[in-house]
Backbone bond lengths (Angstrom), bond angles and torsions (degrees), N, CA, C in turn:
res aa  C-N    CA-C-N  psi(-1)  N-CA   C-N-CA  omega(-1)  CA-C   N-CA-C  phi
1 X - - - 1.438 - - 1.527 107.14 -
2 X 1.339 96.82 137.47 2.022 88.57 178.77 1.974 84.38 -124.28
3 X 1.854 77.43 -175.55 1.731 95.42 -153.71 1.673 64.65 -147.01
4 X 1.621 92.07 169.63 1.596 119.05 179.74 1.661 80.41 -124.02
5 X 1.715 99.34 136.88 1.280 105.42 -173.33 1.347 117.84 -157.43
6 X 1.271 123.94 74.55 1.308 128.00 168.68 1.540 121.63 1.53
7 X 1.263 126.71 178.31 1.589 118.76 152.22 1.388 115.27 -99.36
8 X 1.570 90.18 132.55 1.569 116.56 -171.74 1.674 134.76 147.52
9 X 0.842 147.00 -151.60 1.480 119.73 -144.89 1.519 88.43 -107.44
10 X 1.676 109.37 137.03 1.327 108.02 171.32 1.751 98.81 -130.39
11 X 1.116 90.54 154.92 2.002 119.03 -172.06 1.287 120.19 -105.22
12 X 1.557 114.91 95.10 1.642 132.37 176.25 1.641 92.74 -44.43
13 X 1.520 111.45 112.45 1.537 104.19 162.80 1.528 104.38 -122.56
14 X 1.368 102.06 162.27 1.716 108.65 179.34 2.282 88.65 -97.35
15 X 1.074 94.05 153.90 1.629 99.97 172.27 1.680 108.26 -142.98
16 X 1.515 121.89 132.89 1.133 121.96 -177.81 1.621 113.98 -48.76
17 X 1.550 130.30 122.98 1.207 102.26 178.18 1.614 116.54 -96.60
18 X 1.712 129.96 43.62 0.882 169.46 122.66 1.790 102.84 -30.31
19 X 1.745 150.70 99.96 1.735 108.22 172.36 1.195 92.98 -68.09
20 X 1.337 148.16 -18.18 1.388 145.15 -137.23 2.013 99.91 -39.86
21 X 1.448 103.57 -50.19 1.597 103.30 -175.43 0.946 108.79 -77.44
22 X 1.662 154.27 20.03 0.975 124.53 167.78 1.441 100.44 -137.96
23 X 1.103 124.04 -3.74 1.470 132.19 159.04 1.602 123.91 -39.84
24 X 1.197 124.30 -48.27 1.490 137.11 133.07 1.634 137.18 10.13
25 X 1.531 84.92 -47.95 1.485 104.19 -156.16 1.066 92.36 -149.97
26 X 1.381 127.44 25.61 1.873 129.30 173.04 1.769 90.73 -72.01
27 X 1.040 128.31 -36.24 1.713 127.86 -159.40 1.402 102.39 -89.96
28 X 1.197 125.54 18.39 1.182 118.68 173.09 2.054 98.62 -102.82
29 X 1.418 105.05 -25.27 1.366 88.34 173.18 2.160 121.81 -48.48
30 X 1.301 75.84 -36.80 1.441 76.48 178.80 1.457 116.50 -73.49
31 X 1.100 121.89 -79.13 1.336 127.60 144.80 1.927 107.05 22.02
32 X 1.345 98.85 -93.71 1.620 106.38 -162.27 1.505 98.82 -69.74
33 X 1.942 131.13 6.48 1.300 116.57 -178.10 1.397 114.66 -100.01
34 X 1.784 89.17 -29.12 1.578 92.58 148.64 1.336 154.85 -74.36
35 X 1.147 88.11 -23.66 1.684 117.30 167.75 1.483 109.13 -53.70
36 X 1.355 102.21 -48.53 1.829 129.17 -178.84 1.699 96.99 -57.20
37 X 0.954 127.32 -30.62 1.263 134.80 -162.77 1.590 94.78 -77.10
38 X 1.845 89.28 -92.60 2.200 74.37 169.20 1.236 144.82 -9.77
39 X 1.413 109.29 -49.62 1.572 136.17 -158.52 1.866 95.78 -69.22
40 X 1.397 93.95 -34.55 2.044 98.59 -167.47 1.297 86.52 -88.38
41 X 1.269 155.83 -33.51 1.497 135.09 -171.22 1.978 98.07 -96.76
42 X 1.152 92.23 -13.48 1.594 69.29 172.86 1.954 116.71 -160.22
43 X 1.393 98.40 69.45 1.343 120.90 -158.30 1.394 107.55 -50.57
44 X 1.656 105.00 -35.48 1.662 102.34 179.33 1.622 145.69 -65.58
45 X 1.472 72.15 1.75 1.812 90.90 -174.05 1.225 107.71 -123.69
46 X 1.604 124.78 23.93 1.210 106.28 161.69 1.511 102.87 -145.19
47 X 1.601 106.71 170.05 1.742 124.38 -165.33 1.419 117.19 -60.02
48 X 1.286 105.72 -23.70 1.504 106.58 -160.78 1.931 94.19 -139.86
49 X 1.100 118.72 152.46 1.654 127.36 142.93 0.749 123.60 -36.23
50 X 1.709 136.73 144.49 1.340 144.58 162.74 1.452 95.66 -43.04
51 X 1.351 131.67 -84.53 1.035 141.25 -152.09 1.764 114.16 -41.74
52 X 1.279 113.20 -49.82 1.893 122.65 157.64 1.405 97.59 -35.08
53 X 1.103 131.32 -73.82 1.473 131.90 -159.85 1.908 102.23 -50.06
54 X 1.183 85.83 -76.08 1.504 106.26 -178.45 1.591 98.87 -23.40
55 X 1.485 105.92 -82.84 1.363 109.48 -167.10 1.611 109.65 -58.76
56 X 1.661 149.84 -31.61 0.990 129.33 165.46 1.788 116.44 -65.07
57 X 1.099 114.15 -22.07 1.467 116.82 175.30 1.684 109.62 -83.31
58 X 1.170 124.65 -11.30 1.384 107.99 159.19 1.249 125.05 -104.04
59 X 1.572 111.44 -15.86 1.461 99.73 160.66 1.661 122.62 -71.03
60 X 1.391 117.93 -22.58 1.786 116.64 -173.41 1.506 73.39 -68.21
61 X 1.403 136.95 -82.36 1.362 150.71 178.85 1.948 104.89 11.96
62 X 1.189 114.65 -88.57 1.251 163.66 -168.18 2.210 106.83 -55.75
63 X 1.456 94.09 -42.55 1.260 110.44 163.51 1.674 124.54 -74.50
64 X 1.269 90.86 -52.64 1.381 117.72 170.22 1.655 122.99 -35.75
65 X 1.075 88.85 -52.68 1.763 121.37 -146.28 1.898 87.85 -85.31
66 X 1.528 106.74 -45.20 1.496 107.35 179.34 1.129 143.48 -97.72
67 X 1.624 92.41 8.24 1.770 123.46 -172.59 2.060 80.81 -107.27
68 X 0.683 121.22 -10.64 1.546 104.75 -166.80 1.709 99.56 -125.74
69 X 1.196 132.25 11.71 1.403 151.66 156.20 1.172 127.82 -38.42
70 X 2.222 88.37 -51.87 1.482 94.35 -158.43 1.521 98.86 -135.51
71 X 1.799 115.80 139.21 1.063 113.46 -152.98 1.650 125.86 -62.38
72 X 1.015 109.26 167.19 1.393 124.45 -178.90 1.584 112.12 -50.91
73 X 1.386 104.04 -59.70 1.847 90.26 174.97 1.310 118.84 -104.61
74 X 1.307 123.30 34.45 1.400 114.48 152.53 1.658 107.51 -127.28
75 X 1.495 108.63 14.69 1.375 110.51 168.97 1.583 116.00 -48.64
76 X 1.228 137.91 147.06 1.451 132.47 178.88 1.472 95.80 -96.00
77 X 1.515 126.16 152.36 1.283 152.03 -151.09 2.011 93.55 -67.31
78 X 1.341 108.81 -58.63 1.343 116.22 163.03 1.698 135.82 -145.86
79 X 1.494 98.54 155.59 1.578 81.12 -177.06 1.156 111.05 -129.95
80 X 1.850 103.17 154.45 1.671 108.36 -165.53 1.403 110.19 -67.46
81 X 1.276 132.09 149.27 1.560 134.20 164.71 0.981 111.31 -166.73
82 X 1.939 90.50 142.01 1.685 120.45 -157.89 1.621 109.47 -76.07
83 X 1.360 140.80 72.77 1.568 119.63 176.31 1.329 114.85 -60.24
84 X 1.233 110.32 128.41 1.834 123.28 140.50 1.023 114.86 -35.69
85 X 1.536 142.43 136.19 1.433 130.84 -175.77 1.466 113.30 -82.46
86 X 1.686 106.66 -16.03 1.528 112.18 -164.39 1.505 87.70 -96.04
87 X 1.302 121.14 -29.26 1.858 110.22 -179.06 2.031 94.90 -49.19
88 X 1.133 84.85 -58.95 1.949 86.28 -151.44 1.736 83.89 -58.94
89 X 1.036 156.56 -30.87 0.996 154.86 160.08 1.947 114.92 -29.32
90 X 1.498 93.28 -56.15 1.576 99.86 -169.91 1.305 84.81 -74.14
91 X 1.318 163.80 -31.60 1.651 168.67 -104.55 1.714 79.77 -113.54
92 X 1.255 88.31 -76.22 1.632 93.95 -165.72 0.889 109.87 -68.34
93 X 1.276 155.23 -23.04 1.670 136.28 147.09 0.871 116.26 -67.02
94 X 1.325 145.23 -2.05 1.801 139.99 160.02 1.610 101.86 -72.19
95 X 1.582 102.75 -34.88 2.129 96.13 -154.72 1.689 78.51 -87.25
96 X 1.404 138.67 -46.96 1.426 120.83 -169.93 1.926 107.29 -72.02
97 X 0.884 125.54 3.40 1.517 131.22 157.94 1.209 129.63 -86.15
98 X 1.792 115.77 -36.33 1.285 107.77 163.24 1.419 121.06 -106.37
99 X 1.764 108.01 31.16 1.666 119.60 155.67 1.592 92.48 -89.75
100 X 1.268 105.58 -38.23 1.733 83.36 -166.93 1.682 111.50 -71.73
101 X 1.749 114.61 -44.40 1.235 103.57 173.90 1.853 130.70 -62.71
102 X 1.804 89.76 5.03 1.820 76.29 178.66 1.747 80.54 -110.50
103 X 1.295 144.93 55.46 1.605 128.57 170.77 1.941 84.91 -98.01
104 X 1.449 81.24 159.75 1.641 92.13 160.68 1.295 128.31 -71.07
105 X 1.141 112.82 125.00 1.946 122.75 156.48 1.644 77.39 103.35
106 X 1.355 138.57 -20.53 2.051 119.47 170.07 1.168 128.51 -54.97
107 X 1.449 112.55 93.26 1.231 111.06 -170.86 1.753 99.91 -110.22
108 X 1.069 115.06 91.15 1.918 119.32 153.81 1.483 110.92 -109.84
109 X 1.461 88.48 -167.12 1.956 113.78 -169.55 2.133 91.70 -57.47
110 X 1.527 95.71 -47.70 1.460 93.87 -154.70 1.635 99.43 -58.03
111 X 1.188 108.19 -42.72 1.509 107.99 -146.11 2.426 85.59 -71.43
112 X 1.301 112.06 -30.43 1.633 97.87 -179.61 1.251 102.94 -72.14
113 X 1.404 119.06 -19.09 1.545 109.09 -177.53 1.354 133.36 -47.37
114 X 2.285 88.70 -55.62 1.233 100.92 -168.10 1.589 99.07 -100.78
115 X 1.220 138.53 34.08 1.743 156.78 167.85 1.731 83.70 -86.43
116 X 1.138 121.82 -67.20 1.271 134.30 -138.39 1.620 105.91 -82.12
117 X 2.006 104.74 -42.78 1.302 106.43 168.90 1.345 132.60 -64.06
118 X 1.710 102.27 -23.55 1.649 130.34 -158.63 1.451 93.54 -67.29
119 X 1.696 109.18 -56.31 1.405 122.15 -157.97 1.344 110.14 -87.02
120 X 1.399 133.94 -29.69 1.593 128.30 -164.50 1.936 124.46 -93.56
121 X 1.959 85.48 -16.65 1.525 105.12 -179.65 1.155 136.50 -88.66
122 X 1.240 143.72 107.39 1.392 162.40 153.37 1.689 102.26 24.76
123 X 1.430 121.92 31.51 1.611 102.24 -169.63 1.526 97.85 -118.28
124 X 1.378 103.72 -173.59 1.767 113.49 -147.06 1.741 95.57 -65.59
125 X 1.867 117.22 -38.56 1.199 111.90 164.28 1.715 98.57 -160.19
126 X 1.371 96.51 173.72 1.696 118.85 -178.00 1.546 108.62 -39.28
127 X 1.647 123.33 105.22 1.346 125.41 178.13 1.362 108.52 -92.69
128 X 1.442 129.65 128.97 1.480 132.74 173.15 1.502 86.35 -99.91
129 X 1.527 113.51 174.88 1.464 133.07 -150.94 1.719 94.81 -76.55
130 X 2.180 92.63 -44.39 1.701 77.39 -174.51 1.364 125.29 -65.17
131 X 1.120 114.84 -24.07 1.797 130.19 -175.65 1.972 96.32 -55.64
132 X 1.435 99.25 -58.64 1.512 93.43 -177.97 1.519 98.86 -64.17
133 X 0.882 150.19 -49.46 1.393 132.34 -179.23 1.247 114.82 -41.46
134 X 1.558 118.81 -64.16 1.159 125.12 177.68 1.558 119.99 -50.59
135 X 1.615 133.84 -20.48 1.296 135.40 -166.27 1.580 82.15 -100.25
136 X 1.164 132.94 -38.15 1.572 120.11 -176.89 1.515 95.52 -66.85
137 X 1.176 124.48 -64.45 1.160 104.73 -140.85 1.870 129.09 -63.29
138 X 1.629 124.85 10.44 1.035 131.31 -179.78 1.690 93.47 -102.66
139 X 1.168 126.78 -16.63 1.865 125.89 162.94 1.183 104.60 -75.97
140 X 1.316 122.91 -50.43 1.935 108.33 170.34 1.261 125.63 -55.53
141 X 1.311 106.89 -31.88 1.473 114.83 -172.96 1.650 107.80 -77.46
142 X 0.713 122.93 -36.23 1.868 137.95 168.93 1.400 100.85 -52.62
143 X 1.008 98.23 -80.35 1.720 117.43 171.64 1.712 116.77 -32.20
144 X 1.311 103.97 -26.04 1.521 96.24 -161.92 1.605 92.90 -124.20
145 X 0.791 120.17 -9.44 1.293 123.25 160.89 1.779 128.20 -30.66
146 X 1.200 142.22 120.76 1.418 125.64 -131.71 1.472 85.29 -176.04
147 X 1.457 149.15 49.26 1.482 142.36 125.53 1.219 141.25 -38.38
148 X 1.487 142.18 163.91 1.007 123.85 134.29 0.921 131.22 -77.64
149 X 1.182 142.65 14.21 1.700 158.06 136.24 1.937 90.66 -39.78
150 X 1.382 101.57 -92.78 1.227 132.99 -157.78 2.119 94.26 -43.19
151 X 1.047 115.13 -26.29 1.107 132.73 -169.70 1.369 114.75 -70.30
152 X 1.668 107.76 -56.01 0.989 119.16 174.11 1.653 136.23 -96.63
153 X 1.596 106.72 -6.76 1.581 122.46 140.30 1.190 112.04 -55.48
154 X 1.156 137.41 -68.91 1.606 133.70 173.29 1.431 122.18 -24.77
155 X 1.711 101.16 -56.37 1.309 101.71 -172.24 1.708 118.36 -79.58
156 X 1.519 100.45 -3.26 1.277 94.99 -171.17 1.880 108.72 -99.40
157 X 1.546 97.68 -34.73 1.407 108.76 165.97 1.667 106.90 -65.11
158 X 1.210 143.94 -16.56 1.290 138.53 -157.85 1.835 102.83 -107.19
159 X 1.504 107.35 -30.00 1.257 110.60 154.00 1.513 126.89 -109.16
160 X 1.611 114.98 46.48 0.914 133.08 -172.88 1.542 110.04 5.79
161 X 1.592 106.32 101.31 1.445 105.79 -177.31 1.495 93.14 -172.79
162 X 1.432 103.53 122.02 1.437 107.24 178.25 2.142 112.72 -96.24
163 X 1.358 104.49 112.39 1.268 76.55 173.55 1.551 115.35 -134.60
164 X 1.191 123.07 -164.09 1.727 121.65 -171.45 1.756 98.05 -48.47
165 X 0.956 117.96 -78.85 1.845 115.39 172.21 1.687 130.75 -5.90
166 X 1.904 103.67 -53.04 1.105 113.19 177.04 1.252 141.30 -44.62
167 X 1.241 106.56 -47.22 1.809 135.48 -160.06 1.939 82.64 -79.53
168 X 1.254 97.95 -47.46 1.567 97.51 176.06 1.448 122.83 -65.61
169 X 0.977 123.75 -24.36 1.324 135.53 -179.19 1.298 114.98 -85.99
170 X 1.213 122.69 -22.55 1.849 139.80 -150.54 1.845 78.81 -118.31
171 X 1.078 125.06 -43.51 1.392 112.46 -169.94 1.692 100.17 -74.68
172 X 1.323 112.67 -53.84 1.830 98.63 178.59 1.532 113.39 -46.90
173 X 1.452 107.42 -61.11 1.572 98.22 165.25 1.366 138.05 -42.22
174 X 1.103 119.83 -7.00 1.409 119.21 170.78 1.803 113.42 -103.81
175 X 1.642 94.94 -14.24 1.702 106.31 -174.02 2.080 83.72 -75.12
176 X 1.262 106.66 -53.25 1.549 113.09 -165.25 1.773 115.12 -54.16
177 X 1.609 91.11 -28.71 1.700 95.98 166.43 1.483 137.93 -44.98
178 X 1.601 85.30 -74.70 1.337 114.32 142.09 1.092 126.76 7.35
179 X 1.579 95.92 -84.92 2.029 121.03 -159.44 1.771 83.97 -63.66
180 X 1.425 130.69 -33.04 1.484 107.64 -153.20 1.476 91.54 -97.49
181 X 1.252 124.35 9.34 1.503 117.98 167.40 2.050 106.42 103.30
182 X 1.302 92.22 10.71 1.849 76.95 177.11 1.657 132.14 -99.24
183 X 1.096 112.54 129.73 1.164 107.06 -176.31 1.465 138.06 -62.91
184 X 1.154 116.05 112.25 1.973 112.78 -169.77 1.575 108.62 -85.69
């Protein structure tokens, strides 16, 4: 899997090669690109930059799109991928933005945005802000994931080399999946 990646720090991640976890929250690419849209005609009324949006909505996008490519039973168990440090960055200021636009009595631009996107768009059913929070937040958590498990799967899948360590390393990572609720 490749990433478009400026210069600057990027993050060996392991990713279920399952899409099952990120399938969820595939509609938020759209979602936060439109959202991104608002944000450039009317920057003052909302939490974050166009550009945050944008860039967390094309990476769920982008993940999405290449985890669901390739079929179901010859998918491999997991696959390596390069994060941008500032992607998982914009990640986590999108999921702590739409905790704040789903709190009680928050009424801004974002929170009518995504009322308006939740309810009018072509998706499986009616998303309120917390629901999109909640479908992001097991893609951040993947994403942000940062072990020495996860550390040393990378490095071993990245120099393609299986050795006694791995199977051990690939098994915590899948225990750590798990714990954050994703499905393998």
């Amino acid at each position: 899997m490749t990433t478009k990646s400026p210069a600057g720090l990027e993050l060996p991640r392991i990713l279920p090669g399952n899409p099952a976890w990120i399938q969820n929250a595939a509609y938020l690419a759209e979602v936060l690109g439109l959202t991104a849209t608002a944000a450039h005609v009317r920057p003052h009324e909302y939490p974050l930059p166009a550009l945050t949006l944008e860039t967390a909505g094309e990476a769920i996008g982008e993940i999405a799109a290449e985890l669901t490519t390739v079929a179901r039973d010859t998918a491999p168990p997991v696959v390596l991928y390069t994060l941008p440090a500032w992607v998982l960055r914009a990640l986590r200021e999108v999921l702590a933005a739409l905790h704040a636009a789903a709190g009680d009595g928050a009424e801004s631009s974002l929170r009518s945005t995504l009322r308006l996107l939740g309810e009018d768009l072509d998706y499986p059913s009616v998303r309120t802000p917390a629901e999109m929070a909640a479908d992001l937040e097991p893609v951040v958590g993947v994403l942000a994931l940062d072990s020495p498990a996860v550390r040393a799967a990378a490095a071993d899948l990245a120099l393609d080399r299986w050795q006694a360590g791995t199977e051990t390393a690939l098994t915590e990572v899948f225990a750590q999946w798990v714990h954050l609720g994703v499905q393998l």
